[in-house]
C-alpha positions as CSV (number, residue, x, y, z in Angstrom):
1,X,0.0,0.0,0.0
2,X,1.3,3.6,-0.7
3,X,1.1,6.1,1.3
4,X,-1.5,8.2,2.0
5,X,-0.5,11.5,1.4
6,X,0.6,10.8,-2.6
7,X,-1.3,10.6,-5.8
8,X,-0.9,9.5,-9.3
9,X,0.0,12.3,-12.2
10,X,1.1,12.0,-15.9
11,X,4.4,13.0,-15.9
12,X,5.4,12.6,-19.8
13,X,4.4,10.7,-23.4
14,X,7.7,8.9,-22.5
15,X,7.7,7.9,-18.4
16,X,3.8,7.7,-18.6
17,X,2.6,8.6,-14.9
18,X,4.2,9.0,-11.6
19,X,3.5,9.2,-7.9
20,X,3.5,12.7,-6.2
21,X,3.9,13.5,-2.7
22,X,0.8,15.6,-1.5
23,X,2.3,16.7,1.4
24,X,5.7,17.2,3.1
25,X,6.7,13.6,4.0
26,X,9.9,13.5,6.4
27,X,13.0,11.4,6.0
28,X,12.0,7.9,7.7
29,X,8.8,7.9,6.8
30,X,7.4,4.2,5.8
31,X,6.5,5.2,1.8
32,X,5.1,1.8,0.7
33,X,4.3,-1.3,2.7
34,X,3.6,-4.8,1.0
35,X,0.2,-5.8,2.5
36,X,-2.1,-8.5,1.7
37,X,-4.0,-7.0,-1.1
38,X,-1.5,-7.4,-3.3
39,X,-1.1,-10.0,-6.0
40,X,1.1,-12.6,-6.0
41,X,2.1,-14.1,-8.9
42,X,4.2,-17.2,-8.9
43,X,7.3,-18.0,-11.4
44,X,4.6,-21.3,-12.4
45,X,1.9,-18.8,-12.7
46,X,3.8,-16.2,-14.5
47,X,5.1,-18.8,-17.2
48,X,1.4,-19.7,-17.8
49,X,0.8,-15.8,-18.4
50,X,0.0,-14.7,-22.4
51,X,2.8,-12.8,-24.3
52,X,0.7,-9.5,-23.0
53,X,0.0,-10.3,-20.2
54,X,3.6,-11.2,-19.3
55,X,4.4,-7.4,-20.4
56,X,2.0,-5.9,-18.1
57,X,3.4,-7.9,-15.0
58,X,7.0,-7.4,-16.1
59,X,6.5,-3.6,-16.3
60,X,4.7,-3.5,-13.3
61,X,5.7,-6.0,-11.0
62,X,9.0,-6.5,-9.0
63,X,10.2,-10.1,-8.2
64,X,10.7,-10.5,-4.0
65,X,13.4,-13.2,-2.6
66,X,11.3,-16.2,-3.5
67,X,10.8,-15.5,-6.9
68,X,6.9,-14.1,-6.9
69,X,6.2,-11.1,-8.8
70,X,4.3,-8.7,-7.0
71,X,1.9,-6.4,-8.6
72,X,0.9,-3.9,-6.2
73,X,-2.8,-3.0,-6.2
74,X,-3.4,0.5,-5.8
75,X,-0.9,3.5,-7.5
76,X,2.6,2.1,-5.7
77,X,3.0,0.2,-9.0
78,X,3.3,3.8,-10.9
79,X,6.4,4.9,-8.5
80,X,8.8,5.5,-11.3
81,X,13.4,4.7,-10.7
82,X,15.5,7.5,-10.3
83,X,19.3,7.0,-9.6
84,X,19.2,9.3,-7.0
85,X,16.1,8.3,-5.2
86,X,14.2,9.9,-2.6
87,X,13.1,6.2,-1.0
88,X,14.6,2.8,-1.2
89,X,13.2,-0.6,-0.4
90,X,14.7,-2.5,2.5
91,X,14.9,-6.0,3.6
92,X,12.0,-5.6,5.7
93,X,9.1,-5.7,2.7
94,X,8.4,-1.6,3.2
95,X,10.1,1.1,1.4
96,X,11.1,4.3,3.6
97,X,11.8,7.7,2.8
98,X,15.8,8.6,2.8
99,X,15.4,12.0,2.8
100,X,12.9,14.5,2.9
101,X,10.2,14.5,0.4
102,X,8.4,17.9,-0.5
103,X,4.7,18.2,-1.2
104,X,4.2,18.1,-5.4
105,X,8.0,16.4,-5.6
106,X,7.8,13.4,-7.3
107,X,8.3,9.9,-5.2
108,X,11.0,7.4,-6.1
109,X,12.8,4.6,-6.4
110,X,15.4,2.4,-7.0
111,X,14.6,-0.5,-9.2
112,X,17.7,-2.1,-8.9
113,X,16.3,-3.4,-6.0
114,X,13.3,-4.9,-7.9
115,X,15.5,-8.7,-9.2
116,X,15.0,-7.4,-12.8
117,X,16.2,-10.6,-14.6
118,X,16.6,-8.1,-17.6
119,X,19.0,-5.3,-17.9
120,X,17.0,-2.1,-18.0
121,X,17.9,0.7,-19.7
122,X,17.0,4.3,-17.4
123,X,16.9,7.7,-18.0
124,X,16.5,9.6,-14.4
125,X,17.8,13.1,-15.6
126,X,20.7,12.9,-13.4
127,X,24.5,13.2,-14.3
128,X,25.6,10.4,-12.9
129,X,23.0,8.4,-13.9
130,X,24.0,4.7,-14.1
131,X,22.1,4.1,-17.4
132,X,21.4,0.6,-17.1
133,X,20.1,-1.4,-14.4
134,X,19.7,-5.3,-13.3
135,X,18.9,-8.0,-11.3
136,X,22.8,-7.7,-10.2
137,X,22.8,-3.9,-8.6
138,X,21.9,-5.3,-5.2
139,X,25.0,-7.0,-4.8
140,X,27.1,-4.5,-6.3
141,X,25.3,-1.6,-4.3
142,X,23.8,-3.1,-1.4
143,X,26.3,-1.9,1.4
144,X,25.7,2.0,-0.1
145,X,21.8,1.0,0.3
146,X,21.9,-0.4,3.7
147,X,23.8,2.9,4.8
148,X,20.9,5.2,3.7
149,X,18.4,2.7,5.4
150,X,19.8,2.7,8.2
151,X,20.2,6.6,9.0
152,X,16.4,6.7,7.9
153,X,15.6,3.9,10.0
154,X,16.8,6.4,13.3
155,X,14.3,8.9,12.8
156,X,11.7,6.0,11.7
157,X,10.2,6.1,15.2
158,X,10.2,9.8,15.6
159,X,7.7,10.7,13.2
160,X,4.1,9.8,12.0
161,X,3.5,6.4,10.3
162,X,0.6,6.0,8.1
163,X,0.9,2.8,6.6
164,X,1.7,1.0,10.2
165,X,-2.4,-0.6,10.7
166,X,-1.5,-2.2,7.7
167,X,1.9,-3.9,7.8
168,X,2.4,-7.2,8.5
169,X,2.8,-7.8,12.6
170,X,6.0,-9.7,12.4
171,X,7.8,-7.4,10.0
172,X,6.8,-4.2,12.3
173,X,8.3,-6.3,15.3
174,X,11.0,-7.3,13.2
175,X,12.3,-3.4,12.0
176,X,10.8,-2.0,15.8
177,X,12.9,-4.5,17.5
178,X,16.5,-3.2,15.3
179,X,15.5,0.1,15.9
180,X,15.5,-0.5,19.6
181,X,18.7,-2.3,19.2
182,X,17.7,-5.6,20.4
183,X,18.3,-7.5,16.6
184,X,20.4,-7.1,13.9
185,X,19.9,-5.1,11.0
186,X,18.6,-7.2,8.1
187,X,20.2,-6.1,4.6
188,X,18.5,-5.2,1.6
189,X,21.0,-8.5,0.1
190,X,18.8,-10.2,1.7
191,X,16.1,-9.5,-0.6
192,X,17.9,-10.8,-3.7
193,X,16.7,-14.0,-5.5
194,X,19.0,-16.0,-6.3
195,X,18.3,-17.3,-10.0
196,X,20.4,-17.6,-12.7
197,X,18.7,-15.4,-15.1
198,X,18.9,-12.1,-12.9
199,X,21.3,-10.6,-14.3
C-alpha cells in the first residue's frame, strides 16, 4: 500500500505517470508497505501468463526473494526509478523515505532493488546516472543502500507512520525491535533472488 498522502500524475508521453507527494513527508517515513492486497504471482503462474499479459506484469511488478512477482494493487506500482532516489526498499518488505520529500515532488525509487532478470535501460535526468540497471545492482550496491536505510531507519520512530495498521505484525516487530537495538539489521541483500537469469 502507498502512502497516503501521494497521488498519481502524468508526468510525460515517455515515463507515462508517476506518484507525487501531496504533502511534506519527512526522511523515515514508511513510503510503501507490501500488504495483503496485493497479487502474488508465482514463477509457475507467471510462465502460464500470455505474451501481453507477461508485459504488463514485467513492467509493473518487482520479483521478491522467492521469486513471486508482485503487482501492487493501488498507485505504488506507478512509482517511477531515479538514480538518485528519494526512498529505497529494505529488507523488511516496506520502502522508507531517505530523505525528505516535498509536497508536489515526485516519489522514487530504485529498481535495482526490484531482481530485474533483464538489464533495464534508465533515464533519471541525473548526471551520474548509471544508465542501465539489473537484477545484479543489489550486490554491487547493497552496502551503499543499507547505509541510507539505516540513517532513515533512526528517525523511523520519531515521526508519524501512516501505513503501520496495515503492515504485516512480524515485519513491524522485526524493524521496531532493530531500531530499539535488540536484533540485527537485516540487509537489503537479503532480498535478492538468487536465479540464474537475474542478471
Amino acid at each position: 500500500m502507498m502512502h497516503p498522502d501521494t497521488e498519481l500524475r502524468f508526468v510525460s508521453p515517455e515515463i507515462g505517470f508517476g506518484v507525487f507527494a501531496t504533502r511534506f513527508i519527512p526522511a523515515g517515513t514508511i513510503t510503501y508497505a507490501q500488504d495483503s492486497l496485493d497479487i502474488m504471482i508465482s514463477a509457475g503462474q507467471y510462465a502460464a501468463l500470455g505474451p501481453s499479459q507477461k508485459r504488463s506484469v514485467d513492467h509493473y511488478s518487482f520479483i521478491d526473494p522467492d521469486g513471486n512477482r508482485v503487482l501492487c494493487w493501488d498507485h505504488a506500482k506507478y512509482v517511477n526509478h531515479c538514480c538518485h532516489a528519494n526512498t529505497i526498499s529494505t529488507g523488511y518488505g516496506f520502502e522508507i523515505a531517505i530523505r525528505d520529500i516535498q509536497a508536489g515532488e515526485q516519489v522514487t525509487d530504485d529498481y535495482g532493488l526490484f531482481n530485474l532478470p533483464y538489464e533495464m535501460d534508465v533515464i533519471c535526468a541525473k548526471k551520474d546516472c548509471r544508465k542501465k540497471i539489473s537484477g545484479k545492482d543489489i550486490a554491487r550496491y547493497y552496502a551503499e543502500w543499507d547505509t541510507r536505510i539505516i540513517e532513515s531507519l533512526k528517525v523511523a520512530d520519531k515521526v508519524p507512520q501512516a501505513l503501520l495498521p496495515y503492515m504485516d505484525q512480524e515485519i513491524r516487530e522485526s524493524v521496531f525491535s532493530y531500531i530499539a537495538g535488540k536484533t540485527e539489521y537485516k540487509s537489503v541483500l537479503q532480498t535478492q533472488y538468487q536465479q540464474e537469469a537475474c542478471l
